[in-house]
C-alpha positions in Angstrom: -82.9 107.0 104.9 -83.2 104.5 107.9 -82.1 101.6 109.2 -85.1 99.2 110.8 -84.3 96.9 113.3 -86.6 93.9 113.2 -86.4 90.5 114.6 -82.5 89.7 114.4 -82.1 91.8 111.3 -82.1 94.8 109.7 -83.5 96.6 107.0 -82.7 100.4 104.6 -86.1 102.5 103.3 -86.8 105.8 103.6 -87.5 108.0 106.0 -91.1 108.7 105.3 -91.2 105.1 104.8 -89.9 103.9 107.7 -92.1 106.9 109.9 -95.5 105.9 108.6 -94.4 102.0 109.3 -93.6 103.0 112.8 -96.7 104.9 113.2 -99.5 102.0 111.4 -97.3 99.0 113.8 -98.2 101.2 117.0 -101.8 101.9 115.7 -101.9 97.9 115.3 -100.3 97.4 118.5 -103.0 99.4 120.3 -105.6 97.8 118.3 -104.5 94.2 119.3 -104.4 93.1 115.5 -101.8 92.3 112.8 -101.2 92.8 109.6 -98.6 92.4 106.7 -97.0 95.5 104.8 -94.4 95.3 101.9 -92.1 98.3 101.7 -89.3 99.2 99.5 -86.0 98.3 101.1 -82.1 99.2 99.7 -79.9 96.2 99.9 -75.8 96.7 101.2 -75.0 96.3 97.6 -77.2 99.8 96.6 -79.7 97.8 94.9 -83.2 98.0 95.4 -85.7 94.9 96.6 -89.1 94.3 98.5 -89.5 93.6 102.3 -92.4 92.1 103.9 -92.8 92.8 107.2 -95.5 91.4 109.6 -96.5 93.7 112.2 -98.7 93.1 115.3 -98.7 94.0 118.8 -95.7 91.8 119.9 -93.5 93.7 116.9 -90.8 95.4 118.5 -89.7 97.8 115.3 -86.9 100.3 116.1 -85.4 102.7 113.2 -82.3 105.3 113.4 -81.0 107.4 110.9 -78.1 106.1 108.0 -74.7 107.2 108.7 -74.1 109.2 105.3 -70.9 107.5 104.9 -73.1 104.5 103.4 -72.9 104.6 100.1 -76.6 103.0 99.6 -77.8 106.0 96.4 -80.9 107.9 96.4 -82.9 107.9 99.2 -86.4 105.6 98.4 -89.7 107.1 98.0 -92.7 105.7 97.8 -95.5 108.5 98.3 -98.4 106.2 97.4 -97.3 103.7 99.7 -97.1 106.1 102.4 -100.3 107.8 102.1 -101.8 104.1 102.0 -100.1 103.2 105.1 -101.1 106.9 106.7 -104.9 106.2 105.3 -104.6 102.5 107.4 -103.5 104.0 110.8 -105.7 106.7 110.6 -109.0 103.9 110.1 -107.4 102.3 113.3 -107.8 105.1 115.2 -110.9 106.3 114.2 -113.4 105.7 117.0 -116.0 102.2 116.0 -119.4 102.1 117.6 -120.8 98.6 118.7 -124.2 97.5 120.1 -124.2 97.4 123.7 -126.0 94.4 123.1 -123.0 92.8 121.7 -120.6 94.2 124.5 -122.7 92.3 126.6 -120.6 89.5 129.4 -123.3 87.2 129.6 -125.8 85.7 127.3 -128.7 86.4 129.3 -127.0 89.9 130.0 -127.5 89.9 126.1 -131.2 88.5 126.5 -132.3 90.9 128.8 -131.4 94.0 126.2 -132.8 92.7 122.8 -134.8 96.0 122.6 -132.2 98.0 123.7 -130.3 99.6 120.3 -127.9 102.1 122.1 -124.6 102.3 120.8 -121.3 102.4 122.5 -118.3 105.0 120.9 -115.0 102.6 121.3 
């Protein structure tokens, strides 16, 4: 398992968890956007709850491992919710194309390529 550090607190989830969270906040950090994700988290007291996190490009997310000594049980899985968060970096960093046209600075920049219908790879 591992422990997230986020804001002034911290929170338990699994590994795989925790690794695909880590991987989808840097994928929105590099996209300039936010976005909220609820994960699985293990409470002090072993039990199990939800945690909604927001993540953006001013999150500053760090996770290390558990110190097996914690008694916290089984460690959490959640293999859907991993392959959704995979599936949501992945569309982040898939290359978008836009209209040149819209890329344009300047209205009349704009204007002056109406019948231009090139595309741009981001």
């Amino acid at each position: 398992m591992q422990r997230i550090y986020y804001t002034n607190d911290t929170i338990v989830t699994g590994t795989e968890i925790a690794r695909a969270l880590l991987e989808y906040a840097a994928a929105l950090a590099r996209s300039d956007s936010a976005q909220t994700v609820s994960i699985p988290v293990r409470r002090a007291d072993g039990s199990s709850a939800r945690a909604t996190l927001l993540l953006g490009p001013a999150s500053q997310l760090v996770a290390e491992d558990v110190e097996d000594d914690e008694d916290l049980g089984d460690e959490l899985r959640d293999d859907v919710l991993v392959a959704r968060i995979k599936a949501m970096t992945a569309e982040l960093a898939a290359p978008r194309a836009i209209s040149t046209r819209a890329a344009a600075t300047a209205p009349e920049e704009a204007a002056n390529d109406a019948d231009d219908d090139s595309i741009e790879w981001l």
